[in-house]
C-alpha positions in Angstrom: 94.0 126.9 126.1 90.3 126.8 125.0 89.7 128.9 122.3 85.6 127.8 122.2 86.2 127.5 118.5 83.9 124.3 118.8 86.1 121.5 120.3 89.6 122.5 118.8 92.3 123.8 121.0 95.1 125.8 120.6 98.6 124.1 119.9 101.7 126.6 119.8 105.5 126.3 119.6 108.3 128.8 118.3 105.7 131.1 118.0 103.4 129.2 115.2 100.0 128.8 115.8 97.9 126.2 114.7 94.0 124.6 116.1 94.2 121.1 117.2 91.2 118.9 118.3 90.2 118.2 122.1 89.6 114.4 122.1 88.1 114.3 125.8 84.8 113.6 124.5 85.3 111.6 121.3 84.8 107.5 122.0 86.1 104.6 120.3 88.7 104.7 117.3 87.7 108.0 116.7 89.5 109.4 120.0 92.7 107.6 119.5 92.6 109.3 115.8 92.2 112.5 117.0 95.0 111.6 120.2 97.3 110.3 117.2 96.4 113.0 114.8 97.4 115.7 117.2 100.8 114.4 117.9 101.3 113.9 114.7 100.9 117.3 113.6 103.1 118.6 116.2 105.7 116.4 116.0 105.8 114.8 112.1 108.5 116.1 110.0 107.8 117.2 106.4 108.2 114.6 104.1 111.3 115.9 102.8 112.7 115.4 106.2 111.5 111.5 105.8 113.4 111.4 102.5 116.9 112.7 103.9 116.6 110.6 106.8 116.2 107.3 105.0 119.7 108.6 103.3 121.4 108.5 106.9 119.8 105.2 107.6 120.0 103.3 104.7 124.1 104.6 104.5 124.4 103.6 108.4 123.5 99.7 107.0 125.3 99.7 104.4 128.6 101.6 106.1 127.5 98.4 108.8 128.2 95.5 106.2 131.6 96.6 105.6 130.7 99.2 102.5 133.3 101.5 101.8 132.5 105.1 102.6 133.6 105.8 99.5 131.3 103.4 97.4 128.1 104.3 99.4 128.7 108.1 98.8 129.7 107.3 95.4 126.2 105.0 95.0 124.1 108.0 96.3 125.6 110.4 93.8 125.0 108.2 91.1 122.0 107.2 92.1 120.0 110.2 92.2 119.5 110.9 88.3 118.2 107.3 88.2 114.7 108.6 88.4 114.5 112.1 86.6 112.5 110.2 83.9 110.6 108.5 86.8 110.2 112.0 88.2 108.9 113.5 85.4 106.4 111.0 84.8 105.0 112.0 88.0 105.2 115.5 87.2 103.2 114.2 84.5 100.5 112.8 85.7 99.7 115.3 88.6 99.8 117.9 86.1 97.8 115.9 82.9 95.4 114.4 85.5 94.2 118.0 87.6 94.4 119.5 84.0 91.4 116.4 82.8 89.6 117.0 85.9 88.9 120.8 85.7 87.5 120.5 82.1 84.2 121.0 82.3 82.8 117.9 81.1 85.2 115.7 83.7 84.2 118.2 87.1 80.8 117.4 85.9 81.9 113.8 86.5 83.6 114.2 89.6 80.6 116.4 91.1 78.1 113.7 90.2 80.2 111.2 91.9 80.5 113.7 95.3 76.8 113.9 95.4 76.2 110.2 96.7 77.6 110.5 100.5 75.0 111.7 103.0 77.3 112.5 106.0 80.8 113.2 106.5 81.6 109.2 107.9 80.0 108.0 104.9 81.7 110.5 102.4 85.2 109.0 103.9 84.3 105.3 103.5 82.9 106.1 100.2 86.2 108.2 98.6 88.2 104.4 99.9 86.1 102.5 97.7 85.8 104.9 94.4 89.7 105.2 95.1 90.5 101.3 94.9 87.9 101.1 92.2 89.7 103.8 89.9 93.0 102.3 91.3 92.7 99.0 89.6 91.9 100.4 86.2 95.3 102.6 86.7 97.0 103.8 89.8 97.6 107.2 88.5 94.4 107.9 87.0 93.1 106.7 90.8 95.3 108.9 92.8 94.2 111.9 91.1 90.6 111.5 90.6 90.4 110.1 94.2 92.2 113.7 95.6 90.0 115.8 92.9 86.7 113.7 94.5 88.0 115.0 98.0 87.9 118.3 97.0 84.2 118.1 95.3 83.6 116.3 98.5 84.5 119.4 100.4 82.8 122.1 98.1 79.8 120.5 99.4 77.8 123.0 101.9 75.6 120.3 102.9 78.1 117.8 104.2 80.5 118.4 107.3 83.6 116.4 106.2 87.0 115.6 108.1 89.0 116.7 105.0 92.4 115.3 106.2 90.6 112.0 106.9 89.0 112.1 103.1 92.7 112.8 101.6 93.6 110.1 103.2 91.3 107.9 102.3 92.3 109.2 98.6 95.3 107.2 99.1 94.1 103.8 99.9 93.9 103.1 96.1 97.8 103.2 95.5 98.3 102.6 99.1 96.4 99.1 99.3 95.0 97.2 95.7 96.9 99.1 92.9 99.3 96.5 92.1 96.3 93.4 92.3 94.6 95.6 89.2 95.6 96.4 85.3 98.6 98.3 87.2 100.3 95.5 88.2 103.9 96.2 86.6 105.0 92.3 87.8 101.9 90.5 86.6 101.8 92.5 83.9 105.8 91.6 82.9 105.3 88.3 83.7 102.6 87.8 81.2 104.8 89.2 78.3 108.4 86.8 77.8 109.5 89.5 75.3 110.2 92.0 78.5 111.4 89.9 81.0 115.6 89.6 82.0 116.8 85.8 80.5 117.6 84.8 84.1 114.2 85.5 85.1 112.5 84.5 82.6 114.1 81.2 83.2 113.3 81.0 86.5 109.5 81.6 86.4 108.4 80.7 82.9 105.4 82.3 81.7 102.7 83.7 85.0 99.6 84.5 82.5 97.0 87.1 83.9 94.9 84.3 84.7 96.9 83.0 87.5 97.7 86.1 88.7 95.1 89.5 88.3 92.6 87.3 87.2 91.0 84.9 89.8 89.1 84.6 92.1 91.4 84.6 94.9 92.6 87.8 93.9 89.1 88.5 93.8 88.8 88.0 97.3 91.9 89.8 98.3 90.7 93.2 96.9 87.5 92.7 98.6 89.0 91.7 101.7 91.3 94.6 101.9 88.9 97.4 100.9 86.4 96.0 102.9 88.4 96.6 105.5 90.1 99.8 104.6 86.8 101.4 104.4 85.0 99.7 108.0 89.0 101.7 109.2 88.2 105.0 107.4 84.5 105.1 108.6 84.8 104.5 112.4 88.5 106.6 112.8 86.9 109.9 111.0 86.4 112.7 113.4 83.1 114.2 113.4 81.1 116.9 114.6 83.3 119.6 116.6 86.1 117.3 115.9 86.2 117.5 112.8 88.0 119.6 110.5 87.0 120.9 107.4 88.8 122.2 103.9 87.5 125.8 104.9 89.0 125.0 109.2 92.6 124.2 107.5 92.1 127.1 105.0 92.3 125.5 102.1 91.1 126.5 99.0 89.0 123.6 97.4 87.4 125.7 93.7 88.7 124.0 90.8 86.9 126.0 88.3 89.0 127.4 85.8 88.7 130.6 84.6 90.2 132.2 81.4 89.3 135.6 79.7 89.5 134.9 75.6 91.9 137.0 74.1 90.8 139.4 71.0 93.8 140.1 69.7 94.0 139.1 66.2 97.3 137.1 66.9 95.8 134.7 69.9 93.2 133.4 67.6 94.7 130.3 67.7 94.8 130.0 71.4 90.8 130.5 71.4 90.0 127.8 68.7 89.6 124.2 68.8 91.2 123.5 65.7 94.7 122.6 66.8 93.1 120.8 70.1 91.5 118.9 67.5 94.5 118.1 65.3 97.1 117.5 67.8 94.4 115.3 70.4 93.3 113.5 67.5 96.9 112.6 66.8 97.5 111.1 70.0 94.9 109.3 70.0 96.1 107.4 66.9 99.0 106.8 68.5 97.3 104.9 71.3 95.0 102.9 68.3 98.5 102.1 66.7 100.3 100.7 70.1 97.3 99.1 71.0 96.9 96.8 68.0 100.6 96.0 67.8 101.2 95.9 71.5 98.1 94.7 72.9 95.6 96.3 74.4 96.2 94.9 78.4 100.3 95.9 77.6 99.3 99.7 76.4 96.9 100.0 79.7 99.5 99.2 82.3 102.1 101.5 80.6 102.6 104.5 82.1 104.0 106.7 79.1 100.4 105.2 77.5 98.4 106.8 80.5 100.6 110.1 80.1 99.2 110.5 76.4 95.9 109.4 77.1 95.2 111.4 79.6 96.6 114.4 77.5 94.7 113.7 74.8 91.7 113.8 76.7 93.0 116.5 78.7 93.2 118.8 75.6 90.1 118.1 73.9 88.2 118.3 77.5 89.5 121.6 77.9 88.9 122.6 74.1 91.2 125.5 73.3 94.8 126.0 73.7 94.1 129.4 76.0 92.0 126.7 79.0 94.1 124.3 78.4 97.3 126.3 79.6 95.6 128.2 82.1 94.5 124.6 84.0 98.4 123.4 83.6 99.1 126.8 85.0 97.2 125.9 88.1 98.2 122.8 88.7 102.1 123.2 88.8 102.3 124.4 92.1 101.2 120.8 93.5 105.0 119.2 91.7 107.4 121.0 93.5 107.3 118.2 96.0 108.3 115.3 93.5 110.6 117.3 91.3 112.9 117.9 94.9 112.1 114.4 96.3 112.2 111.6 93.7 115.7 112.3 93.2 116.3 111.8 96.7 114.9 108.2 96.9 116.6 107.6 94.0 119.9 107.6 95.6 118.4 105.5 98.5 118.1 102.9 96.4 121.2 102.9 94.9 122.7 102.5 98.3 120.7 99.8 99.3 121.7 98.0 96.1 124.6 99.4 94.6 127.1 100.1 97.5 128.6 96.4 97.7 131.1 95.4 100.5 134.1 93.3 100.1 132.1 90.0 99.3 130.1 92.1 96.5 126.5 92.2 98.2 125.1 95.1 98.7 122.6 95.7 102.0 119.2 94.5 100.1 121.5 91.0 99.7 121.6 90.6 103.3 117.9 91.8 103.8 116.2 89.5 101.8 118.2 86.2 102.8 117.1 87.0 106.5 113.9 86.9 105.0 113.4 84.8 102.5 115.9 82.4 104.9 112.9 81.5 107.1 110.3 79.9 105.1 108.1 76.7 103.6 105.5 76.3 101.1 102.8 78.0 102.7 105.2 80.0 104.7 106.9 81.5 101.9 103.8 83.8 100.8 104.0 84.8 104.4 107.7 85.8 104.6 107.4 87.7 101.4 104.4 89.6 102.6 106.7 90.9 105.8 109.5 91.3 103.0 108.0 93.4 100.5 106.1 95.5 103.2 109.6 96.1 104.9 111.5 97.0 101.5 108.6 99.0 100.3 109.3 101.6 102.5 113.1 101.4 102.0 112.8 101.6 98.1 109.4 102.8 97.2 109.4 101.7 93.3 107.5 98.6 92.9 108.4 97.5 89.0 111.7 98.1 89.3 111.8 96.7 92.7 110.5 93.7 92.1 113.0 92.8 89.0 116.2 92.7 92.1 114.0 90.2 94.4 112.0 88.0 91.9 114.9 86.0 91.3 115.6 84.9 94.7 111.9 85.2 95.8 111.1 82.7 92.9 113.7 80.5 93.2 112.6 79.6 96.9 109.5 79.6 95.6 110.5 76.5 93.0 113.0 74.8 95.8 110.1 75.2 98.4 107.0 74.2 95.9 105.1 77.5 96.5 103.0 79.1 93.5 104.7 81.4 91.6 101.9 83.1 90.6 100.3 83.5 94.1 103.6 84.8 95.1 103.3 87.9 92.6 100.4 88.3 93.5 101.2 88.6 97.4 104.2 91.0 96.6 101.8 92.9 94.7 99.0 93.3 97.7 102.2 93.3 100.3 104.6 96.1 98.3 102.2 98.7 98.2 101.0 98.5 102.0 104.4 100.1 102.9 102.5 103.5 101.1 100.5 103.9 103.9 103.6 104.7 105.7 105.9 106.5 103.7 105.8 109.8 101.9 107.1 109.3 98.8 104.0 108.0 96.8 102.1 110.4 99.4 103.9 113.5 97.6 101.2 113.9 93.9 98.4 113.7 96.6 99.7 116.0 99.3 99.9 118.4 96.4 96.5 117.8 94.8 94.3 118.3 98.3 96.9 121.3 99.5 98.2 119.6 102.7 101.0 118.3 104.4 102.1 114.5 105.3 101.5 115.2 108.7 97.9 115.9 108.0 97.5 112.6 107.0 99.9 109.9 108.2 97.4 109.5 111.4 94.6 108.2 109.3 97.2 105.9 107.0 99.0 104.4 109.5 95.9 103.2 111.2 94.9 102.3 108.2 98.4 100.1 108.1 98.0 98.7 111.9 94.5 97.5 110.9 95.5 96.2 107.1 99.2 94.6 107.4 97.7 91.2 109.8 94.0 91.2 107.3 96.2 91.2 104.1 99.4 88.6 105.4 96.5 86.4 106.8 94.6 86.7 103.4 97.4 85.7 101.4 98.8 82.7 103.9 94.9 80.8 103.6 94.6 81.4 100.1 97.8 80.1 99.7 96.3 76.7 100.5 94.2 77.1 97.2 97.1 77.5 94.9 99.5 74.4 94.1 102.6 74.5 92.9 103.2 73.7 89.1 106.2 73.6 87.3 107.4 76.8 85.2 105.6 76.9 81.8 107.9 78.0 78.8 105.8 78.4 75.9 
């Protein structure tokens, strides 16, 4: 029924209550994102929900390829503790990277940066394009200060924002061009021999940065793809009395933290810079130190190396101990989702390619040779755009991911004469498309902004419709640019 609460309606089932927009006036994309964006609330399941249903599904095909019942239970058992380190890391950076942007000198930052958009379509398109931006320096550095922008965006008084349009759009960094930038864990292991598997390494020699993150047709991929992305996010946010605000979903958007200094004589410590100092100062070193021996490209794109960075900076951004704990304090409640979750996909992917069947293949086996089965020169970068979108969403770990299909992605690519390099490069720009669609990566964000999946699968999976053809057409005519060259072993 009409509520008159300015173009929202109520939606009610079981009892629970909850305002959804009338599209009967909206035009264009818009409508069909508020049409979509209604079912989907009703009807989405909670990302957890997603997680235990890709267990049934991915157990169905492998119990279909003749996989004991035994060995696929015994794969998803096993397989669960694969990521606690994975998990934590996660943990990690929702918690170090919330904990840098409430310091004072960083929400400085972060407000500066919200005060550009003039209107609430604008302020959408814009979070897209600060989100890839910060995405290619380093994906989890671009998650979070694309979800903290989001919610400076929506302390705004002067600016009317969808806010489950903007958090999605704080997503397109890790759910489009994170893997073309410094991020890229398969450029980035290609480029060093040392860390490459033998068999790999003998398949695909050395792929340097320069044919890989570093041209010009990568250039024009991540140009292509935000350009798009943000021309999506602008005309498919709801505005006006369709649109819904932070303050409309009740969500609480200050990030101020406040702490009352202690005066008793034994927190004295907790109220001084000195170990802040110390400790941060420290960690920094340690960075100095890998950097030099390690290189400086290798520290960027490691994850562990983020972590300290960002605690580093973290700590002396937040000056004394007492802030410091207080902001950490704060920000936990947004983990619970990963600490519950990872574990989950974890054992997904040990079904998919651990449970084997009587002729020792396990289900990806059969998945990529349908794939990789179908292909040419030029259609190869093609086949493993589809490929890597398709088993993104099954197994939602690109690194690890791609060390199980390189080899028989690579070695087509040899038999068939397609560039190795471009071919990294389209599993890179592919892989991370399937985000837009599943919630695992979805989980550090949902937690940041305070909202479910549901809230904003509508706006990423148009976001998907729109990007999947753009991107696989991208890739297939650049493809024409890049020749085939043997495997370089230095």
């Amino acid at each position: 029924m009409d509520l008159n609460t300015g173009g929202l309606v109520e939606a009610s089932d079981d009892g629970s209550r909850e305002l959804v927009a009338n599209p009967s006036d909206a035009k264009g994309f818009e409508r069909l994102a508020i049409r979509i964006s209604n079912w989907m609330e009703r009807w989405f399941p909670d990302s957890f929900v997603i997680a235990m249903l890709a267990v049934l599904a991915v157990a169905i095909g492998a119990l279909l390829i003749g996989a004991p019942t035994t060995a696929v239970v015994k794969s998803f058992g096993d397989g669960l503790w694969k990521l606690l380190p994975f998990s934590m890391q996660m943990a990690l950076v929702v918690v170090t990277g919330y904990t840098l942007a409430v310091s004072p000198p960083m929400r400085k930052l972060i407000t500066w940066v919200a005060s550009v958009p003039r209107n609430g379509k604008s302020a959408v398109a814009y979070v897209v394009l600060i989100a890839n931006l910060t995405a290619l320096l380093n994906w989890g550095f671009g998650l979070i200060f694309a979800g903290l922008l989001v919610r400076a965006l929506a302390r705004r008084r002067d600016l009317k924002m969808d806010y489950r349009a903007a958090s999605a759009a704080a997503f397109m960094g890790i759910g489009a061009v994170d893997h073309l930038g410094l991020s890229s864990s398969a450029a980035l292991l290609h480029a060093t021999p040392a860390s490459l598997p033998k068999e790999l390494f003998a398949i695909s020699g050395l792929i340097p940065f320069s044919e890989t993150i570093f041209t010009w047709q990568n250039l024009v991929v991540i140009s292509v793809m935000t350009a798009v992305a943000m021309l999506v996010a602008y005309v498919t946010a709801p505005t006006g009395k369709h649109c819904r605000t932070a303050a409309d979903l009740n969500i609480a958007v200050g990030d101020e933290v406040k702490t009352r200094l202690s005066t008793r004589p034994g927190d004295w410590l907790e109220n001084s810079p000195l170990l802040v100092i110390l400790v941060g100062g420290m960690l920094l070193g340690w960075l100095a130190m890998q950097g030099m021996s390690k290189g400086w490209m290798a520290m960027t794109s490691d994850l562990n190396s983020y972590l300290i960075l960002v605690l580093a900076l973290s700590l002396l951004a937040q000056w004394r101990p007492a802030r410091f704990l207080k902001a950490v304090s704060d920000s936990v409640p947004s983990v619970g989702g990963v600490i519950v979750q990872f574990p989950i996909y974890a054992g997904v992917a040990a079904i998919l390619t651990t449970a084997m069947n009587v002729s020792g293949h396990p289900l990806s086996h059969y998945i990529s040779e349908f794939f990789i089965g179908m292909s040419g020169e030029h259609g190869l970068p093609v086949i493993v755009s589809v490929y890597s979108i398709f088993m993104g969403f099954v197994v939602p770990s690109a690194g690890a991911k791609w060390v199980l299909e390189a080899p028989y992605i690579l070695s087509a690519g040899n038999a068939v004469h397609s560039n190795l390099a471009w071919l990294v490069n389209t599993y890179n720009g592919s892989e991370a498309l399937a985000n837009l669609i599943n919630p695992f990566w979805m989980v550090p964000l949902l937690g940041i902004v305070g909202l479910k999946a549901r809230n904003i699968i509508t706006f990423t999976l148009l976001q998907f419709v729109f990007l999947v053809p753009v991107t696989i057409l991208t890739f297939w005519l650049l493809s024409f640019t890049m020749p085939w060259h043997p495997p370089v072993f230095p």
